[in-house]
C-alpha positions as CSV (number, residue, x, y, z in Angstrom):
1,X,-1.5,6.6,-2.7
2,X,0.9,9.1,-1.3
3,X,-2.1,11.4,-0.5
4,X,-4.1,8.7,1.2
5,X,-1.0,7.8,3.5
6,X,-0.5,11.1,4.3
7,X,-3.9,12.1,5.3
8,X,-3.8,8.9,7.4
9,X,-0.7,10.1,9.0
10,X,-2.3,13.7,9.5
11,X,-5.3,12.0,11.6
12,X,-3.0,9.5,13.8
13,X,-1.2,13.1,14.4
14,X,-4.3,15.0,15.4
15,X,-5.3,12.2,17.8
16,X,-1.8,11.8,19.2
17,X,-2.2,15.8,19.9
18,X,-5.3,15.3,21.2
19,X,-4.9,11.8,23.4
20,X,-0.9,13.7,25.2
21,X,-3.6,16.9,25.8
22,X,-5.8,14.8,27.7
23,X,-3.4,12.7,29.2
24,X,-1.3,15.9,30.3
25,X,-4.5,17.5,31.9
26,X,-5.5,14.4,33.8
27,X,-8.4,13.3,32.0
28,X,-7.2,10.2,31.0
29,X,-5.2,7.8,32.7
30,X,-1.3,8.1,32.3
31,X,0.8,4.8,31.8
32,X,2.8,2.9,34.3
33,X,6.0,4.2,35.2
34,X,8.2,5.4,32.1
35,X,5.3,3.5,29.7
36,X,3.4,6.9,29.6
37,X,4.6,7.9,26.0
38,X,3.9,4.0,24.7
39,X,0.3,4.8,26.1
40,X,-0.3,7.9,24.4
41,X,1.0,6.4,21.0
42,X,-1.2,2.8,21.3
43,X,-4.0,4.7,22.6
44,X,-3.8,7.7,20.1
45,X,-3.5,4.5,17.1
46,X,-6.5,2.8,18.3
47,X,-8.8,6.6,18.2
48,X,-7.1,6.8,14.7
49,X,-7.9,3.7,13.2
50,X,-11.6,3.5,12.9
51,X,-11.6,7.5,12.0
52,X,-9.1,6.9,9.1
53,X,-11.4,3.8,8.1
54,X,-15.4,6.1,7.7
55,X,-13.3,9.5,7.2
56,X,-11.2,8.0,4.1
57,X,-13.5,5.6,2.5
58,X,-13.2,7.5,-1.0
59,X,-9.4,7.7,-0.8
60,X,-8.8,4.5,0.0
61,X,-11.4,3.7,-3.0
62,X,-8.9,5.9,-5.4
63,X,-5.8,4.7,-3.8
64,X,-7.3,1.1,-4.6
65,X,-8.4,1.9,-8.2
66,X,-4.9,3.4,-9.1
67,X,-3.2,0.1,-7.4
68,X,-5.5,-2.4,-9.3
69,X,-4.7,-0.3,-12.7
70,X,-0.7,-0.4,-12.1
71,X,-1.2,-4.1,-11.6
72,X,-3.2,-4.5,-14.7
73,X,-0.3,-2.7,-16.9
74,X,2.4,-4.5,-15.3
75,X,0.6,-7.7,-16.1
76,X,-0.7,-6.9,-19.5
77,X,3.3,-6.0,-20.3
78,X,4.4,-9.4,-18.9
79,X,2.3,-11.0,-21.2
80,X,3.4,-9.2,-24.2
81,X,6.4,-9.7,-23.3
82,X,6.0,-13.3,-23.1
83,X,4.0,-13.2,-26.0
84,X,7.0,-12.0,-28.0
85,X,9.7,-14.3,-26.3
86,X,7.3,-17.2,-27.7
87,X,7.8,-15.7,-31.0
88,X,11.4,-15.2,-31.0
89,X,11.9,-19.3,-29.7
90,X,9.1,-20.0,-32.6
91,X,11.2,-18.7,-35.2
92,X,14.4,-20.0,-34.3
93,X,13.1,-23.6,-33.7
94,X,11.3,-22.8,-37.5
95,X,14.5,-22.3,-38.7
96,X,16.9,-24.7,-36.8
97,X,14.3,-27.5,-38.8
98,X,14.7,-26.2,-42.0
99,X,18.7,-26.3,-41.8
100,X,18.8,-29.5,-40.7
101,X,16.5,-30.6,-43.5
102,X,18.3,-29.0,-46.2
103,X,21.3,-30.9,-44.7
């Protein structure tokens, strides 16, 4: 997951590089007034996006395998652990009966 989010980060990084380069030569368009820098991030997120989504399709597929596995343990421990809980009230209702019917 870590490895995923960082190469995600690496390609918003590139395209911020890229989108202030182009900005800074007076290809693109710069912002209004002080919103130059608010320009370069929103426009360098919206270049990103789409790469990030075709560029790391089989990340994302390993990032989402490891994520539906973690979930899968912590549930199968929650049942166990329910499981056994079940067992421990079991026993002491079994046993709260039989002292009161020896009494």
């Amino acid at each position: 997951m870590l490895r995923y989010t960082l190469m995600r980060l690496g390609i918003f990084v590139g395209c911020l590089v890229v989108v202030w380069g182009l900005v800074y030569s007076g290809l693109a368009p710069r912002g209004l007034g002080d919103s130059n820098g608010m320009w370069i991030i929103l426009l360098a997120l919206l270049i990103s996006a789409p790469i990030s989504f075709v560029v790391l399709r089989k990340e994302r597929d390993r990032a989402s395998v490891q994520i539906v596995q973690k979930v899968d343990r912590v549930k199968a421990n929650l049942e166990s652990n329910r499981s056994q809980e079940d067992d421990v009230v079991d026993e002491a209702a079994r046993a709260q009966g039989q002292a009161s019917s020896q009494a």
